[in-house]
N, CA, C and O atoms as a CHARMM CRD file, in Angstrom:
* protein
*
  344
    1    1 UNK  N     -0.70600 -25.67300  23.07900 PROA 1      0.00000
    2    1 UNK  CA    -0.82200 -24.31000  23.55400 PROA 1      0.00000
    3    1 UNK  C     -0.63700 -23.34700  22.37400 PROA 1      0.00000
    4    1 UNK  O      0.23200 -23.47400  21.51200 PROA 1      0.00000
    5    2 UNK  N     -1.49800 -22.43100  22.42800 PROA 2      0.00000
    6    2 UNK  CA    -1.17000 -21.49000  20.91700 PROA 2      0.00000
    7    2 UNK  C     -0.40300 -20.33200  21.84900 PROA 2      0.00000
    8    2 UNK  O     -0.24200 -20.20400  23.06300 PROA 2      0.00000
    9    3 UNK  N     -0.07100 -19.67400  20.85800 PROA 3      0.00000
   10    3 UNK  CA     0.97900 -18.74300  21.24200 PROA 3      0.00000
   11    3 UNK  C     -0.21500 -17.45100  21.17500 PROA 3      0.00000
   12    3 UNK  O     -1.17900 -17.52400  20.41400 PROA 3      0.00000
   13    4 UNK  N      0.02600 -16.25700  22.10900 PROA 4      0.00000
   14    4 UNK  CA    -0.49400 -14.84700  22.04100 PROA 4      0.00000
   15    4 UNK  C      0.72700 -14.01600  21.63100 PROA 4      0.00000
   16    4 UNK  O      1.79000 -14.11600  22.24300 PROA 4      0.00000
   17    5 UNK  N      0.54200 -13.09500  20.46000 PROA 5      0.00000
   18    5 UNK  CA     1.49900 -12.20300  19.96100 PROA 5      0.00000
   19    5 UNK  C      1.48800 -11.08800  20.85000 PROA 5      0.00000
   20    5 UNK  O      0.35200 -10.71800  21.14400 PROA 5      0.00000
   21    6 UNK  N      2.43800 -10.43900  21.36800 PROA 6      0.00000
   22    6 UNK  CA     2.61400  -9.29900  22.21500 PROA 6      0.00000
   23    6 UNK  C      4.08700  -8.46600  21.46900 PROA 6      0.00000
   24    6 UNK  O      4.97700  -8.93100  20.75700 PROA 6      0.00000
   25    7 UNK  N      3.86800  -7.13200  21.97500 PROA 7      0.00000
   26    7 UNK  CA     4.65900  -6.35900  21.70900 PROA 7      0.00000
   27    7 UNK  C      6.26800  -6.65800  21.92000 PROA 7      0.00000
   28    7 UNK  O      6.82900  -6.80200  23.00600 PROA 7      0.00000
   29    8 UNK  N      6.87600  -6.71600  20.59700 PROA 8      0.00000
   30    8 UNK  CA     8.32600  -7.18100  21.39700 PROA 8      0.00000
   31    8 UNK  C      8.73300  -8.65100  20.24400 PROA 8      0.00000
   32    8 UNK  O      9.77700  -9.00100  19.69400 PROA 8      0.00000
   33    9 UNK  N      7.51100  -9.13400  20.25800 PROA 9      0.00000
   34    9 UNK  CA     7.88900 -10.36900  19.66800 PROA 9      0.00000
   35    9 UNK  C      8.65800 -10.47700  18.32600 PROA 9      0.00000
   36    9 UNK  O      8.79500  -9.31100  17.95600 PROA 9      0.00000
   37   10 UNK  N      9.11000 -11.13500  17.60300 PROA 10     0.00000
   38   10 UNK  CA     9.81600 -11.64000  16.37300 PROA 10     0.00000
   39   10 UNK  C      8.60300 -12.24500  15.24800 PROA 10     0.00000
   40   10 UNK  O      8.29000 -13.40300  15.52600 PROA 10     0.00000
   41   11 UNK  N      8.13600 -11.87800  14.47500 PROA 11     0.00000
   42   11 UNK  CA     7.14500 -12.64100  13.91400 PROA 11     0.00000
   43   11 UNK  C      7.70000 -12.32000  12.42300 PROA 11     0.00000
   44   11 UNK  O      8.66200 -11.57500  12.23500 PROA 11     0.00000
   45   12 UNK  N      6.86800 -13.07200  11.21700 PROA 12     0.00000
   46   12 UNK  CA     7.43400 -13.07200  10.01700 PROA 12     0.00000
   47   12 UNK  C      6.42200 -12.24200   9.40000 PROA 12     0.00000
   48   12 UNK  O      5.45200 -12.02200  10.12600 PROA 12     0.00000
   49   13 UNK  N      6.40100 -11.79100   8.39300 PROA 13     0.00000
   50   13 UNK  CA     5.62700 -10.65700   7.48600 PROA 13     0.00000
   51   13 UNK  C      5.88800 -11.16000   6.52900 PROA 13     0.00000
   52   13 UNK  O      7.04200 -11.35600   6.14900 PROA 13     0.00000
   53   14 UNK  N      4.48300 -11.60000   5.70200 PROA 14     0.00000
   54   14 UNK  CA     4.93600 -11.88700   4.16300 PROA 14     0.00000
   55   14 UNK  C      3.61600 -10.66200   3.29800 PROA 14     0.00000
   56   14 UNK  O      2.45400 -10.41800   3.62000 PROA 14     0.00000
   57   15 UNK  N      4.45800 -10.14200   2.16100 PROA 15     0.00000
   58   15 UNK  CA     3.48400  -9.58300   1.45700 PROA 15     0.00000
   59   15 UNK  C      3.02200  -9.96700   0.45100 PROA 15     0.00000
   60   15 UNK  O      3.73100 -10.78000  -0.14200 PROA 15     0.00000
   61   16 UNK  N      1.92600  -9.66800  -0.09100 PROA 16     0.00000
   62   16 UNK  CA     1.17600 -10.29400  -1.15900 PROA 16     0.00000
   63   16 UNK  C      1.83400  -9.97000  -3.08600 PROA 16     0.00000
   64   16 UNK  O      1.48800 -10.47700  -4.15300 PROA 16     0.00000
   65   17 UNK  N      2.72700  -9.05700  -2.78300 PROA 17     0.00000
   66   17 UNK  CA     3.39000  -8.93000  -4.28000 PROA 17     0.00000
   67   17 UNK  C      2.44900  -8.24100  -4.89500 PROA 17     0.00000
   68   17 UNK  O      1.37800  -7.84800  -4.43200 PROA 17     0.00000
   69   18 UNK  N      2.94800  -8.08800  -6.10400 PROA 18     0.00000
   70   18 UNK  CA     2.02000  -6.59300  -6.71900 PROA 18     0.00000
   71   18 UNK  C      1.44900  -7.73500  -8.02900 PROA 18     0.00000
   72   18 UNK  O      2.20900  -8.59200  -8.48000 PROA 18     0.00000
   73   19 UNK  N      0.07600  -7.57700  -8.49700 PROA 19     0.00000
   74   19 UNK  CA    -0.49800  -8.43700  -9.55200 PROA 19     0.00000
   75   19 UNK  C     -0.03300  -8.86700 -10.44200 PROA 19     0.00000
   76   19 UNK  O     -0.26100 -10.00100 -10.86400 PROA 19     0.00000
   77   20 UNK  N      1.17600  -7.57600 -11.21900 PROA 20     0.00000
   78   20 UNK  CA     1.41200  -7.75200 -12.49000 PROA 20     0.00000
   79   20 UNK  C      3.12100  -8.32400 -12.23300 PROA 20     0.00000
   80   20 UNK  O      4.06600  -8.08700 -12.98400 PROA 20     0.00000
   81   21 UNK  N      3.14800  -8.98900 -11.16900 PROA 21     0.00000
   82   21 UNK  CA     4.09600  -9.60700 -10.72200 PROA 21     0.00000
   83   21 UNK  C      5.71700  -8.81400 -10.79100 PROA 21     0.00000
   84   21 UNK  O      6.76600  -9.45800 -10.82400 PROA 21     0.00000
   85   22 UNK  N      5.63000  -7.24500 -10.80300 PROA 22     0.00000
   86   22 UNK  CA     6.84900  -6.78200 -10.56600 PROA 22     0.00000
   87   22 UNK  C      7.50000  -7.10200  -9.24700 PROA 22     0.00000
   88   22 UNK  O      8.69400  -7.32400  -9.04700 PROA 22     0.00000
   89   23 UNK  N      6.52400  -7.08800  -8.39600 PROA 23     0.00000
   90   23 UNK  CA     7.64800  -7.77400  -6.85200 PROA 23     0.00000
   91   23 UNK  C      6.68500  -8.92200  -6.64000 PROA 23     0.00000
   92   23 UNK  O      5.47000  -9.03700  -6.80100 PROA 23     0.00000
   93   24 UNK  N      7.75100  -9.82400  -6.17800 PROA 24     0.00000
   94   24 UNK  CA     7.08000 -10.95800  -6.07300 PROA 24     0.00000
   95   24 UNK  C      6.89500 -11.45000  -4.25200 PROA 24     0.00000
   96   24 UNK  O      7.71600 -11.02300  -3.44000 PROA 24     0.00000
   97   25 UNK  N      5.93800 -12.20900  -3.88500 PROA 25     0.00000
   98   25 UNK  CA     5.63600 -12.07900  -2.60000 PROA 25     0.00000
   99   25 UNK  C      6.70300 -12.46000  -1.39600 PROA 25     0.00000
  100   25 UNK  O      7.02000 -13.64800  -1.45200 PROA 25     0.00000
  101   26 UNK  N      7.14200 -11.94800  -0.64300 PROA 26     0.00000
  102   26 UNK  CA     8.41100 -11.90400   0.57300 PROA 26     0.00000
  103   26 UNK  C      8.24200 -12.62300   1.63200 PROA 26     0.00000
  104   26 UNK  O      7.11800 -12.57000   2.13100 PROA 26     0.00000
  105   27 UNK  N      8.98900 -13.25700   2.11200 PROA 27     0.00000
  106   27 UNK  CA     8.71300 -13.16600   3.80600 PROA 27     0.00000
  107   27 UNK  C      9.63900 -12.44200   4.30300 PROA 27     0.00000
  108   27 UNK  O     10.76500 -12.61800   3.83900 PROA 27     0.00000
  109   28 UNK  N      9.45200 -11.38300   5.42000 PROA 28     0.00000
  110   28 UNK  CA    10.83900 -10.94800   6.11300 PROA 28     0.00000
  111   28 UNK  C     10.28800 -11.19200   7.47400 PROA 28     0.00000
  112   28 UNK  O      9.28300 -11.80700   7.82900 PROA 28     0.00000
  113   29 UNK  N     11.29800 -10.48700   8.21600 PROA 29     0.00000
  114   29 UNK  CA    11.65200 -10.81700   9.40000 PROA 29     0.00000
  115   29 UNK  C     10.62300  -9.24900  10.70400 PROA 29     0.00000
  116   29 UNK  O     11.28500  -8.25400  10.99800 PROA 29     0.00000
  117   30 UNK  N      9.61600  -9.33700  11.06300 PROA 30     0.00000
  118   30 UNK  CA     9.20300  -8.28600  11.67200 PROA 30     0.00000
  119   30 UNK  C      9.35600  -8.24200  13.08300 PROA 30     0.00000
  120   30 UNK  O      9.95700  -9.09600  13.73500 PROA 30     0.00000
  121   31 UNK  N      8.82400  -7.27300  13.52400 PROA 31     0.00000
  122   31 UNK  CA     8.47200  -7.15800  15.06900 PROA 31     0.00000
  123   31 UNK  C      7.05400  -6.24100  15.72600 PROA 31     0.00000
  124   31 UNK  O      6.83000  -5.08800  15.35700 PROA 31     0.00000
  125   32 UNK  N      6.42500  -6.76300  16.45300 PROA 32     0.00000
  126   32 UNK  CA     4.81100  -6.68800  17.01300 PROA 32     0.00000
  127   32 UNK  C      5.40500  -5.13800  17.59700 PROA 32     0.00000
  128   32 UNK  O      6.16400  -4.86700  18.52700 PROA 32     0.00000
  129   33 UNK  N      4.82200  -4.44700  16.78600 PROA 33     0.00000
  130   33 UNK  CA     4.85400  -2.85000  17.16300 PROA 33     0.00000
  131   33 UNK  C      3.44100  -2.62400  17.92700 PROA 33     0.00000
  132   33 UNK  O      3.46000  -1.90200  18.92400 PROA 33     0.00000
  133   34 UNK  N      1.92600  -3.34300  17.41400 PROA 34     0.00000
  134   34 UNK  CA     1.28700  -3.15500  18.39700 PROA 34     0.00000
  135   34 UNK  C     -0.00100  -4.46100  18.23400 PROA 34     0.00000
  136   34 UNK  O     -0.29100  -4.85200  17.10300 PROA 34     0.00000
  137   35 UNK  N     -0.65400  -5.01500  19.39100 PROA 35     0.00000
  138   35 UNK  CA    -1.73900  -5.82400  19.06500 PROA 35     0.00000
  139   35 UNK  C     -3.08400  -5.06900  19.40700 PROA 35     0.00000
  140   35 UNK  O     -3.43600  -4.36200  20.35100 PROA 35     0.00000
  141   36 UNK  N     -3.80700  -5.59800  18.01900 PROA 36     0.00000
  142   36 UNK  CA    -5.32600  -5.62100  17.80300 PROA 36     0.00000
  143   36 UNK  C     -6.59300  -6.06100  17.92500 PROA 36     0.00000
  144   36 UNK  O     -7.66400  -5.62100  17.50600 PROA 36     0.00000
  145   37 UNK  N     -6.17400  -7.38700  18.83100 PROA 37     0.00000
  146   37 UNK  CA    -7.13600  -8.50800  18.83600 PROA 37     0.00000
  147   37 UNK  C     -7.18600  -9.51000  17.62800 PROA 37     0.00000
  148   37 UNK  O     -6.24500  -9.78800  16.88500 PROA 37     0.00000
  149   38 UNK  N     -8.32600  -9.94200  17.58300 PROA 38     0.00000
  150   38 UNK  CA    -8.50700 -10.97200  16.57400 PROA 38     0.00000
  151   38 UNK  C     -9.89400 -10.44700  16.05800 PROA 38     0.00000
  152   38 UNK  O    -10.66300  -9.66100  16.61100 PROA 38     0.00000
  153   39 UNK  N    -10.00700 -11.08800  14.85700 PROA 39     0.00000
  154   39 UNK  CA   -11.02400 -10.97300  13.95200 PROA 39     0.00000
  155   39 UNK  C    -10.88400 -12.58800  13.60100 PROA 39     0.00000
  156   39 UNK  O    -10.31200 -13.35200  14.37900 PROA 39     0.00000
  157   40 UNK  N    -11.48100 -13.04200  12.31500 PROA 40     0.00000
  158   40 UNK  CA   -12.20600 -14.11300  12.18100 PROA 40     0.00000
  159   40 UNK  C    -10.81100 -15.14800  11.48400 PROA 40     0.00000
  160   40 UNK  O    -10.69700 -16.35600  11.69200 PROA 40     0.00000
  161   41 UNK  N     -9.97800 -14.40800  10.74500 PROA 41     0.00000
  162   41 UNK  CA    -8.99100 -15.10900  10.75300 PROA 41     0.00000
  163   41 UNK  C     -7.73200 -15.23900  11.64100 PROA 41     0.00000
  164   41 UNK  O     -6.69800 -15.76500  11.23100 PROA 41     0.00000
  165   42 UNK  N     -7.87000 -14.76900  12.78200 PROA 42     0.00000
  166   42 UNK  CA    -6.76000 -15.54400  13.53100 PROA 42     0.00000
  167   42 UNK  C     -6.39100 -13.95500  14.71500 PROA 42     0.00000
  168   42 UNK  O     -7.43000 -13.33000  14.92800 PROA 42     0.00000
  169   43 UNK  N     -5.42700 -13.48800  15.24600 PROA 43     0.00000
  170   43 UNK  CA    -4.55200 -12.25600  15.46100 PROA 43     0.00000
  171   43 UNK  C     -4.37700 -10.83800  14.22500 PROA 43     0.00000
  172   43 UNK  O     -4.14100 -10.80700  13.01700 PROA 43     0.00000
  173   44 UNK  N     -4.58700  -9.98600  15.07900 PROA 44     0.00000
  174   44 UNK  CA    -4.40600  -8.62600  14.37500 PROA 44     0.00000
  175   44 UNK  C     -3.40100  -8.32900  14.89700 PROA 44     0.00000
  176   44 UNK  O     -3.31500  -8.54100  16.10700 PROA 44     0.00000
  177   45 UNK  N     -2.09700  -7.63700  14.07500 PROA 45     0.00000
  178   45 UNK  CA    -0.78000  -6.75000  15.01700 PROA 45     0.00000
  179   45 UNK  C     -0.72600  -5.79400  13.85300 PROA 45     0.00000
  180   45 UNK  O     -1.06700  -6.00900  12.69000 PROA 45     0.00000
  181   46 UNK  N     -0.06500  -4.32400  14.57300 PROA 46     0.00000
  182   46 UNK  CA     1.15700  -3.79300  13.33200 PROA 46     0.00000
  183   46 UNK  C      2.88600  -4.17900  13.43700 PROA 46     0.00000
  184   46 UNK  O      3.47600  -4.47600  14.47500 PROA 46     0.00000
  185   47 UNK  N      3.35900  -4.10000  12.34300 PROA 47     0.00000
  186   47 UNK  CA     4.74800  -4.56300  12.17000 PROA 47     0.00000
  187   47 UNK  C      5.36400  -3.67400  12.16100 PROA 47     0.00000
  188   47 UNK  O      4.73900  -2.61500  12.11300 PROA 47     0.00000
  189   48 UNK  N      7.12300  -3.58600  12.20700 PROA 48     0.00000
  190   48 UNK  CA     7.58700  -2.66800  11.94300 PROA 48     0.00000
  191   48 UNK  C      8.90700  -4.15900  11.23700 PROA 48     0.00000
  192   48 UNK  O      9.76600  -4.83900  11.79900 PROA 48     0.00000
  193   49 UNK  N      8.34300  -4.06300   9.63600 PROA 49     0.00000
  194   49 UNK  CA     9.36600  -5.17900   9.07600 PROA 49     0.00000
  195   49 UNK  C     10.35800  -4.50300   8.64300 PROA 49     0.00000
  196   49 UNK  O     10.56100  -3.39500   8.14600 PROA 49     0.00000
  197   50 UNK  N     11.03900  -5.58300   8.99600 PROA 50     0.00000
  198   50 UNK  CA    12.92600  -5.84900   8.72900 PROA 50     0.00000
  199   50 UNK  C     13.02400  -5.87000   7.37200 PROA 50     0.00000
  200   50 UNK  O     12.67800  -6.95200   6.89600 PROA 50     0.00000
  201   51 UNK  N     13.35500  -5.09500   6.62300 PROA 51     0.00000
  202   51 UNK  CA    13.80300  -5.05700   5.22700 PROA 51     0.00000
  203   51 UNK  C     15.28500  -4.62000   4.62500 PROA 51     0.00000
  204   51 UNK  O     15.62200  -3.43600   4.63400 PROA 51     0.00000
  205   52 UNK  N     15.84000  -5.29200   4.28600 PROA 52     0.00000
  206   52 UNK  CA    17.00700  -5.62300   3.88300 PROA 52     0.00000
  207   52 UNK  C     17.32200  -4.14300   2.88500 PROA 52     0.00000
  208   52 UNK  O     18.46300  -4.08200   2.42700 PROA 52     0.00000
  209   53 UNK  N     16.40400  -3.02500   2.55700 PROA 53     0.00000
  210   53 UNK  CA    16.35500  -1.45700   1.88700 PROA 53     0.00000
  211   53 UNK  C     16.30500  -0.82400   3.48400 PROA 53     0.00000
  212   53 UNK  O     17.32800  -0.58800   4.12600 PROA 53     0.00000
  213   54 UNK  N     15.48900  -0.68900   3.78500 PROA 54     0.00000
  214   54 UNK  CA    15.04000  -0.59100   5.31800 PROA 54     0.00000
  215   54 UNK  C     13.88800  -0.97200   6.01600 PROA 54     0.00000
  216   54 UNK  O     13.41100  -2.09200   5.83200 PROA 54     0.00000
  217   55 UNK  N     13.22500   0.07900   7.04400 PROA 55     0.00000
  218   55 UNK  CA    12.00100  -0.18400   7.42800 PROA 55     0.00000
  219   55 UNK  C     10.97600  -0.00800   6.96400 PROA 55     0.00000
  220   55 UNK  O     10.85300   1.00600   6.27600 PROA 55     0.00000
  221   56 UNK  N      9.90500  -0.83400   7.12300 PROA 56     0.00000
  222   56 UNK  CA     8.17000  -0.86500   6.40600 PROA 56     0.00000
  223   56 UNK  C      7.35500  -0.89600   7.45700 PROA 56     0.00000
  224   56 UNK  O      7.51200  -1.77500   8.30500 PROA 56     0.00000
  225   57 UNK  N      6.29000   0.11300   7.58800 PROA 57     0.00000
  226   57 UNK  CA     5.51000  -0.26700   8.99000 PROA 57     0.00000
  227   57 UNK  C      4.13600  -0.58600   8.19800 PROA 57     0.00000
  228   57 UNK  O      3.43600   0.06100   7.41900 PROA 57     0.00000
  229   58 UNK  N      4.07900  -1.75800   8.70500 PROA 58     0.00000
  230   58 UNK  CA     2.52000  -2.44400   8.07800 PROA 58     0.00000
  231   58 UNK  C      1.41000  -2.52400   9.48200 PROA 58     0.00000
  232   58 UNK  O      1.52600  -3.29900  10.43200 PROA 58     0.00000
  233   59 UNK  N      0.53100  -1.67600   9.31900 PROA 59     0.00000
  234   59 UNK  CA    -0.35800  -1.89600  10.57100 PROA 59     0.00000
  235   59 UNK  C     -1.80600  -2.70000   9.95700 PROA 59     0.00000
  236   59 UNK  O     -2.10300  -3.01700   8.80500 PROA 59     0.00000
  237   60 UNK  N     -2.47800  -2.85400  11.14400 PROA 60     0.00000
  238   60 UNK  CA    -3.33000  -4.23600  11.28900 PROA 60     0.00000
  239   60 UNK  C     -3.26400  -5.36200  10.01300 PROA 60     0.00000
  240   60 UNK  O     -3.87700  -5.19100   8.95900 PROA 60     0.00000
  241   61 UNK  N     -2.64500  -6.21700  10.22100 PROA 61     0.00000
  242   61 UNK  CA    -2.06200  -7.18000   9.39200 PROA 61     0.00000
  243   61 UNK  C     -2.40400  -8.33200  10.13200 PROA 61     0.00000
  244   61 UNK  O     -1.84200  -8.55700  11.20300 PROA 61     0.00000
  245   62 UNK  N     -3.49400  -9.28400   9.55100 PROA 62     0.00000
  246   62 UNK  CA    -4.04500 -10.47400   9.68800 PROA 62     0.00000
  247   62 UNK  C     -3.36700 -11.33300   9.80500 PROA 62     0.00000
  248   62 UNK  O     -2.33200 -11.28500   9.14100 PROA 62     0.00000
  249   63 UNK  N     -3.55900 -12.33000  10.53900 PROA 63     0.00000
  250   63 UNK  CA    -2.40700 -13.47300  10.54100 PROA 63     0.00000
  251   63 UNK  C     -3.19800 -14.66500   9.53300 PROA 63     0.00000
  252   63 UNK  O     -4.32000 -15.15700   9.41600 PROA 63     0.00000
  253   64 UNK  N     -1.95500 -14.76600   8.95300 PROA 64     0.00000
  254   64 UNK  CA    -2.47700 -16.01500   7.34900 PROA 64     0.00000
  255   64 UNK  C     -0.98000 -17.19200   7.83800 PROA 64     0.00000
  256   64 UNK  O     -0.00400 -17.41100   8.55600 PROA 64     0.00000
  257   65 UNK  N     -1.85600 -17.60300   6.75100 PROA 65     0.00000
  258   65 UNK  CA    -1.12600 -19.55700   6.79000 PROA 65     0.00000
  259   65 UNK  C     -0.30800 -19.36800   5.27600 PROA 65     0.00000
  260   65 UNK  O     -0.64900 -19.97000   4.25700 PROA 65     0.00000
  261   66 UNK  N      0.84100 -18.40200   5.35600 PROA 66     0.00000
  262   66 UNK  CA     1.86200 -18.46700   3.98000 PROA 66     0.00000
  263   66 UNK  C      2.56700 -19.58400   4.02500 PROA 66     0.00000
  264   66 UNK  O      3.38700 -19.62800   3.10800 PROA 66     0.00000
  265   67 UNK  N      2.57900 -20.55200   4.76000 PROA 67     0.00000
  266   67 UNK  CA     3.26800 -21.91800   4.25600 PROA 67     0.00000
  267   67 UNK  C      2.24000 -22.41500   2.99600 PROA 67     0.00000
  268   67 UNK  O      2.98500 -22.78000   2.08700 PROA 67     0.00000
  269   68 UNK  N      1.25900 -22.52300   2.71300 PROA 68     0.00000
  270   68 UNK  CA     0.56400 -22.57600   1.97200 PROA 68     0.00000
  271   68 UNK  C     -0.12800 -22.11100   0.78900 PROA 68     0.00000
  272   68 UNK  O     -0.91500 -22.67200   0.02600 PROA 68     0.00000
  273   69 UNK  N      0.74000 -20.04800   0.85600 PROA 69     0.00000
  274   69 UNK  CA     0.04100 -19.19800   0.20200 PROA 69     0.00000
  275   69 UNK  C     -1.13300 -18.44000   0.50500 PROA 69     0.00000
  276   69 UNK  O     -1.32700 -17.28800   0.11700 PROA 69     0.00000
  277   70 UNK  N     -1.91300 -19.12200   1.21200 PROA 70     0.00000
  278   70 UNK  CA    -3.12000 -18.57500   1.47400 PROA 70     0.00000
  279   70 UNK  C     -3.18100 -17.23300   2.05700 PROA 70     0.00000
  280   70 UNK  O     -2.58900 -16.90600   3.08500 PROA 70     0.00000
  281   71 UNK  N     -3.96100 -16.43900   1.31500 PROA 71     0.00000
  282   71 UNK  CA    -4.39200 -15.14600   2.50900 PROA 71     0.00000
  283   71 UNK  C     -5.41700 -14.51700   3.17400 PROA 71     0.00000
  284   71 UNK  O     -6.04100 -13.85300   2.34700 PROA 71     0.00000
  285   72 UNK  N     -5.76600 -14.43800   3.98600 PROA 72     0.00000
  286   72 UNK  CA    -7.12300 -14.36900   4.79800 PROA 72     0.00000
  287   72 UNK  C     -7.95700 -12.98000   4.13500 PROA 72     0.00000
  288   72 UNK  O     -7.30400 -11.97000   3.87200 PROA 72     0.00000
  289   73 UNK  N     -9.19200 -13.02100   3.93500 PROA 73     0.00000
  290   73 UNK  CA   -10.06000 -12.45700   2.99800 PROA 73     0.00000
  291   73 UNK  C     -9.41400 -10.40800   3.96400 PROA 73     0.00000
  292   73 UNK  O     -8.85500 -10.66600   5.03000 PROA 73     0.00000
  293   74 UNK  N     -9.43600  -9.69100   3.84200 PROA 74     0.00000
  294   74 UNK  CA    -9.52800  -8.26600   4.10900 PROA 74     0.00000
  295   74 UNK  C     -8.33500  -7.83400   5.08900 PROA 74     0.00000
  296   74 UNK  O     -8.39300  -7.06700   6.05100 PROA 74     0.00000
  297   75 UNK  N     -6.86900  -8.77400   4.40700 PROA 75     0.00000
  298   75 UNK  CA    -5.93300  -8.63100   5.18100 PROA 75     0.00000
  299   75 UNK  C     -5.34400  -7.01100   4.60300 PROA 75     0.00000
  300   75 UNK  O     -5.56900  -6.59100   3.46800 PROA 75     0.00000
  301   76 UNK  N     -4.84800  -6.53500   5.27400 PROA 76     0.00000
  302   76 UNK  CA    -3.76000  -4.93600   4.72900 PROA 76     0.00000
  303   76 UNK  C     -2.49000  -5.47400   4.35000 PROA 76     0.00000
  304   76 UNK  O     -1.60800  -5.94200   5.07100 PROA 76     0.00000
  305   77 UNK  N     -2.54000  -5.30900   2.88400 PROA 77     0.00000
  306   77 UNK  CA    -0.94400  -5.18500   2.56300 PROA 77     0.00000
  307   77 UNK  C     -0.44000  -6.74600   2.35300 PROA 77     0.00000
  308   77 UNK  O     -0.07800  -7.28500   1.30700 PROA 77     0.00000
  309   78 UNK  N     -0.54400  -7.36700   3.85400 PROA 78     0.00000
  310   78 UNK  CA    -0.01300  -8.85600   3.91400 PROA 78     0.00000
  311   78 UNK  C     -0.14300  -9.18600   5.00400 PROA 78     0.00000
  312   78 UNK  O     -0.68600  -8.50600   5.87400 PROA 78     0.00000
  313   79 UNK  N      0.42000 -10.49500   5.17800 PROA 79     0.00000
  314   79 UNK  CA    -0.02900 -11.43300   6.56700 PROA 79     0.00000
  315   79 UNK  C      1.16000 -11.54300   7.41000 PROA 79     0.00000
  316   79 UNK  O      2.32200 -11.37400   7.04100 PROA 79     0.00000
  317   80 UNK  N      0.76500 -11.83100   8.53300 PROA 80     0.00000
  318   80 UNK  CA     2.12300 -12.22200   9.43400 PROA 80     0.00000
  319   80 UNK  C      1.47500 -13.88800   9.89100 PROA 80     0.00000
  320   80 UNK  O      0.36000 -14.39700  10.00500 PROA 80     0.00000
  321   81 UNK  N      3.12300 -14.39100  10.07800 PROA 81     0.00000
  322   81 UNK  CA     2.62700 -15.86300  10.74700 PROA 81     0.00000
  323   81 UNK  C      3.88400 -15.94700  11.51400 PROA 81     0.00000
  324   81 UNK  O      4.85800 -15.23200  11.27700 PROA 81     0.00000
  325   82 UNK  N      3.83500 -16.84500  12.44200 PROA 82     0.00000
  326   82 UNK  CA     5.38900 -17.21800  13.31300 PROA 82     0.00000
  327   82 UNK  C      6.51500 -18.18700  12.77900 PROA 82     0.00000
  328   82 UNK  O      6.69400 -18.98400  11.85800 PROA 82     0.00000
  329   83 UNK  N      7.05200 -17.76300  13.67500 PROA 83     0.00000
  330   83 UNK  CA     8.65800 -18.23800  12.34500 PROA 83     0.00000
  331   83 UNK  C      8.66300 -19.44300  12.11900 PROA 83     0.00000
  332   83 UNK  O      8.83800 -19.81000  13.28100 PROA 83     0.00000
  333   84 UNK  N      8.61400 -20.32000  11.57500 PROA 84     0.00000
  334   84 UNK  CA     8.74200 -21.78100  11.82000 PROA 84     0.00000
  335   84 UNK  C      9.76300 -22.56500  12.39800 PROA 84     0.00000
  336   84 UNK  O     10.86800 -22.21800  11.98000 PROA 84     0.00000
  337   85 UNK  N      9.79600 -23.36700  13.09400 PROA 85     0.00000
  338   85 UNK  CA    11.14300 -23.81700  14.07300 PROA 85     0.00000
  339   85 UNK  C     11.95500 -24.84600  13.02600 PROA 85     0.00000
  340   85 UNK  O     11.42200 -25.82300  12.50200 PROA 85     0.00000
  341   86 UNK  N     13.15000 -24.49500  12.85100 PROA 86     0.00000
  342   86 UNK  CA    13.84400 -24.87700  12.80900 PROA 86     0.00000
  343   86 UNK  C     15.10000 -25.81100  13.77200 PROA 86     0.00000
  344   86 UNK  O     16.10500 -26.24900  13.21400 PROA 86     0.00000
């Protein structure tokens, strides 16, 4: 069963880091501020991520496979994926 992201949920936000490698790429901790549908790589949401400075609101943010690095071609900013179970 795949999961549908809805408003409310817990999801992870990772960003892509800046080129010249002053910040390097994150995962934090977000929450589904709103859904977009899907496009070709997977779920569209905006975030409102948990940042340990404070809040970041990242809207339409592609869902990518960062266990791997990968990021889906015309994502904003960065990807969200679900938390992994522990």
């Amino acid at each position: 069963m795949t999961a549908t992201p809805s408003v409310g949920r817990i999801v992870h936000y990772t960003s892509h880091g800046t080129p010249g490698g002053e910040y390097s790429k994150e995962c934090r901790a977000a929450v589904v501020t709103e859904t977009h549908g899907s496009d070709a790589s997977g779920e569209v949401v905006s975030l409102a991520v948990l940042n340990p400075g404070g809040l970041f609101f990242a809207q339409r943010c592609a869902q990518g496979d960062q266990l791997h690095g990968e990021h889906p071609p015309g994502a904003y900013g960065g990807t969200w994926h679900w938390p992994e179970r522990v």
